[in-house]
VEXPA-21038 format. One record per residue (C-alpha): x, y, z. Coordinates in steps of 0.5 Angstrom, whole numbers, padded with zeros to 4 digits, always signed. Each point is the difference from the previous one (the first is absolute). Example, Ala and Ser with C-alpha at 12.3 -4.5 7.8 and 13.67 -1.06 7.14 Angstrom:
! VEXPA-21038
+0025-0009+0016;+0002+0007-0002;
! end
This chain:
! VEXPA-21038
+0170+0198+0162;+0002+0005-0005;-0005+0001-0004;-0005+0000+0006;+0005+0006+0003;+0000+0004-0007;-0009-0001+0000;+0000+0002+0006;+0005+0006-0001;-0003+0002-0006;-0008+0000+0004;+0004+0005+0004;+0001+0006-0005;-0008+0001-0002;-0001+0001+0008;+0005+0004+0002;-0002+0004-0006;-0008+0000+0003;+0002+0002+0006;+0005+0007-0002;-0006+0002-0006;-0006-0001+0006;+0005+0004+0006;+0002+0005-0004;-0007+0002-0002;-0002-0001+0007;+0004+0004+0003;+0000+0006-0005;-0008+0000+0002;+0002+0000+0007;-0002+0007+0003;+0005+0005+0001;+0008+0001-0003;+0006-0001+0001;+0001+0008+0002;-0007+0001+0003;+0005+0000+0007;+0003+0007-0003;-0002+0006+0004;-0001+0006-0004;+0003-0003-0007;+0001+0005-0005;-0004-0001-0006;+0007+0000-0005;+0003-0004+0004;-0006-0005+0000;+0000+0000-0008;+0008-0001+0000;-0001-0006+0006;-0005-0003-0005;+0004+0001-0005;+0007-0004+0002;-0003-0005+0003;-0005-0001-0007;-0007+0001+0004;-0002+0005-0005;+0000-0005-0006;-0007-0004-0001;-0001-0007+0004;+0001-0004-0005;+0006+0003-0001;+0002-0001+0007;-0001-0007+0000;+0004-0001-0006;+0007+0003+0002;-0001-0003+0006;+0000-0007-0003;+0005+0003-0005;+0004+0001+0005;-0001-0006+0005;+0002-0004-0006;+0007+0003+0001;+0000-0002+0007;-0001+0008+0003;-0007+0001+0004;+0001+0008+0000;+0002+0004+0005;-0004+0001+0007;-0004+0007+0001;+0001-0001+0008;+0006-0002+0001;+0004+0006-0005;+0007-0003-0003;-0001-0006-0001;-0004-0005-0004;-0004-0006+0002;+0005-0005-0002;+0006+0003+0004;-0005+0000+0007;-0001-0007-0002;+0007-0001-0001;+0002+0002+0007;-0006-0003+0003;-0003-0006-0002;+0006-0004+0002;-0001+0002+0007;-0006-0003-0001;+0002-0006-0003;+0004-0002+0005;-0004+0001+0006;-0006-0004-0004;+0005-0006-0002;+0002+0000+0007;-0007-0001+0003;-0003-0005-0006;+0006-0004+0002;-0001+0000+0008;-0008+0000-0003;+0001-0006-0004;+0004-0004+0004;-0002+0000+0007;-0008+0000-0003;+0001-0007-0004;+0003-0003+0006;-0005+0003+0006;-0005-0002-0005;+0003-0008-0001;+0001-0001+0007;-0008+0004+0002;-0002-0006-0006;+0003-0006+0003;-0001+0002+0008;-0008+0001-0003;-0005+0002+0007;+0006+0000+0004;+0003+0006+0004;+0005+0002-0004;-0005-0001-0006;-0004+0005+0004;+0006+0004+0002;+0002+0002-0008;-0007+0001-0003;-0001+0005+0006;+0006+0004+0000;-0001-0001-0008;-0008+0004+0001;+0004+0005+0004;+0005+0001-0005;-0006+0001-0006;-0004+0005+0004;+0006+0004+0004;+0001+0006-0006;+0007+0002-0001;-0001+0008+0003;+0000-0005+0007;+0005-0004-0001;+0005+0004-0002;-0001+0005+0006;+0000-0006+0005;+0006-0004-0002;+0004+0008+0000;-0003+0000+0007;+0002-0007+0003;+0008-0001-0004;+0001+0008-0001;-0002+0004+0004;-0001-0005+0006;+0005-0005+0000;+0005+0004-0005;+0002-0006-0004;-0001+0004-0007;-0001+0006-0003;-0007+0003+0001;+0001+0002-0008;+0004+0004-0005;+0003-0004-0006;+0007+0000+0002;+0003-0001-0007;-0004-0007+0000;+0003-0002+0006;-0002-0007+0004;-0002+0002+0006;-0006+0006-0004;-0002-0005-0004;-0002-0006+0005;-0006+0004+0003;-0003+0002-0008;+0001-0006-0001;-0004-0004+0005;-0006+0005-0001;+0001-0002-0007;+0000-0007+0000;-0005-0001+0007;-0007+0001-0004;+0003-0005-0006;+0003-0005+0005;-0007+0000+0002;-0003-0002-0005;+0005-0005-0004;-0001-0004+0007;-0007+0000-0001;+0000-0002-0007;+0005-0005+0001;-0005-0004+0005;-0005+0000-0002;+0003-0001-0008;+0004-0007+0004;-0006-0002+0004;-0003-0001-0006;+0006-0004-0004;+0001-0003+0006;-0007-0003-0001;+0001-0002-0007;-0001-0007-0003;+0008+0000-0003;+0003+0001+0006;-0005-0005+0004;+0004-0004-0006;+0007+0002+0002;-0002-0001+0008;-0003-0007-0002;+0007-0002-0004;+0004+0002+0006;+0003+0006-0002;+0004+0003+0007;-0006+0006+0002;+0006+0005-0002;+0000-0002-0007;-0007+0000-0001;-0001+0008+0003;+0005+0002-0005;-0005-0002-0005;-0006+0002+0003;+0004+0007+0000;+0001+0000-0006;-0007+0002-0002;-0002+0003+0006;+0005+0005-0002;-0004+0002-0007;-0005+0005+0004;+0006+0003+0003;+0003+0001-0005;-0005+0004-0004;+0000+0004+0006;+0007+0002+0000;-0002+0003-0007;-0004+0006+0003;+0004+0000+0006;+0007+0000-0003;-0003+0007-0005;-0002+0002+0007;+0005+0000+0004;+0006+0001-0005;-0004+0008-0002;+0001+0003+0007;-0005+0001+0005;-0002+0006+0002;-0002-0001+0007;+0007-0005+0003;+0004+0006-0004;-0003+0006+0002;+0000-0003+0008;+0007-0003+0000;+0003+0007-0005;+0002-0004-0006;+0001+0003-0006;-0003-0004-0004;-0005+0000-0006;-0006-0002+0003;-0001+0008+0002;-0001+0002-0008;-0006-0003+0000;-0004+0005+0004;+0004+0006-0001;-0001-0001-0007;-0007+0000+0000;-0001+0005+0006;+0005+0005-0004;-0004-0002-0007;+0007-0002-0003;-0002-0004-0006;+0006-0002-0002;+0002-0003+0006;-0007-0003+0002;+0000-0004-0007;+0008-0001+0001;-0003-0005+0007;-0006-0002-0005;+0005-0003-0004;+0004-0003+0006;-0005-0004+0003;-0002-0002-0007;+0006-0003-0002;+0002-0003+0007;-0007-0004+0000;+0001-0002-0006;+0006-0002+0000;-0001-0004+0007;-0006-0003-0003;+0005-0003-0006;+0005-0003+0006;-0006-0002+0003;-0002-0003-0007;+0006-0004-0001;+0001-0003+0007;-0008-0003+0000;+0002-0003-0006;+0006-0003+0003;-0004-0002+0006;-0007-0003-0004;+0003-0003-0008;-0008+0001-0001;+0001+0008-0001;+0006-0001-0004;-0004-0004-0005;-0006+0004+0000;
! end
């Protein structure tokens, strides 16, 4: 196990170091700079900006103090956000972040594996067609809908909670993000929970286990066990997904999280921060992926024996 975890880590550094190299020339041929937005700029002061934030020296220059310094953990300093540096905003930030989306992957994963299970084993019956049903409206419905009518119904109409704010991290302003988070997700897991045990259900061990007179218990846990391996390489993208903020749910519910980063640093050519989230979501995904690695290899000894 530890020699597959370190083969694994080891693969992640040449892609990460893809994914900055491809970024940071992507977004400097980007139209546009990060003081385009200045109106009336004087010249001097245009050169004396270049100059401070190293934009005078040649690309390949560039790149190379970006990646010296990225080598010591600084992402440089924003260009629109004055005073502080990438790092500090994500600092602050990507906490908020991380706590909301654990939160909702947990509620995600819970409730969409035992929805899924009991969808399975009630196939063609009411309830069967009941979850998928409000799992289909959960996939389709956007957050941008979602997060207004769940403010309307239990904010505004029955003032059970907050209609939004952070609060410090207080429960009653996270249960309404939360939930928006984890409806789309929960939805999904349900489904692919279903159909994955449907189809374990079905498989000749455990007509094997039924045949031997295992109680029905017993022989859904172990059809489960590798139903599970299709949500489990789900939760790799989602986990990165969720744990990174969202624009959307953050902005409708007025959290300060780091999912606002993503579009005011490309709307404001901010370089640094634009690459700072690049390499965000990078390290995220791959490290999710790790996880998701590790936990199909528990799952299925077929994989860690490859």
């Amino acid at each position: 196990m530890i020699s597959f975890t370190l083969r694994r880590l080891l693969s992640a550094l040449p892609t990460i170091f893809i994914v900055v190299t491809v970024s940071f020339f992507l977004i400097r041929l980007a139209p546009g700079g990060p003081f385009d937005g200045e109106s009336h700029i004087d010249p001097r002061i245009l050169v004396n900006l270049k100059r401070i934030y190293q934009l005078d020296q040649p690309l390949w220059m560039q790149y190379w103090l970006f990646l010296k310094n990225l080598a010591h953990g600084d992402m440089g300093p924003s260009f629109f956000f004055k005073d502080f540096t990438v790092a500090q905003l994500f600092a602050v930030s990507l906490p908020v972040s991380m706590q909301n989306g654990a939160a909702a992957l947990a509620l995600a994963l819970v409730c969409g594996i035992s929805l899924g299970t009991v969808a399975a084993l009630r196939q063609n019956h009411g309830i069967d067609h009941a979850v998928m049903g409000v799992a289909t409206a959960g996939v389709t419905i956007p957050n941008f809908v979602v997060g207004p009518l769940l403010t309307l119904i239990f904010a505004l109409g029955l003032s059970w909670l907050p209609a939004g704010g952070w609060n410090n991290g207080a429960l009653p302003n996270r249960i309404l993000p939360v939930i928006t988070l984890a409806l789309p997700q929960m939805a999904v897991i349900a489904r692919l929970t279903r159909a994955s045990l449907i189809e374990a259900l079905r498989a000749n061990h455990i007509r094997t286990l039924r045949a031997l007179g295992l109680p029905g218990r017993t022989v859904t846990l172990h059809a489960l066990r590798g139903a599970l391996l299709p949500v489990v390489s789900y939760l790799g993208p989602a986990a990165a997904n969720l744990m990174t903020g969202s624009v959307v749910v953050e902005r409708i519910f007025g959290i300060p999280g780091v999912g606002r980063y993503f579009v005011e640093g490309a709307l404001s050519r901010d370089y640094t921060l634009v690459m700072g989230t690049v390499i965000l979501i990078s390290v995220f995904v791959i490290f999710f992926n790790l996880i998701v690695d590790i936990v199909y290899s528990l799952l299925d000894p077929r994989v860690r024996m490859e």
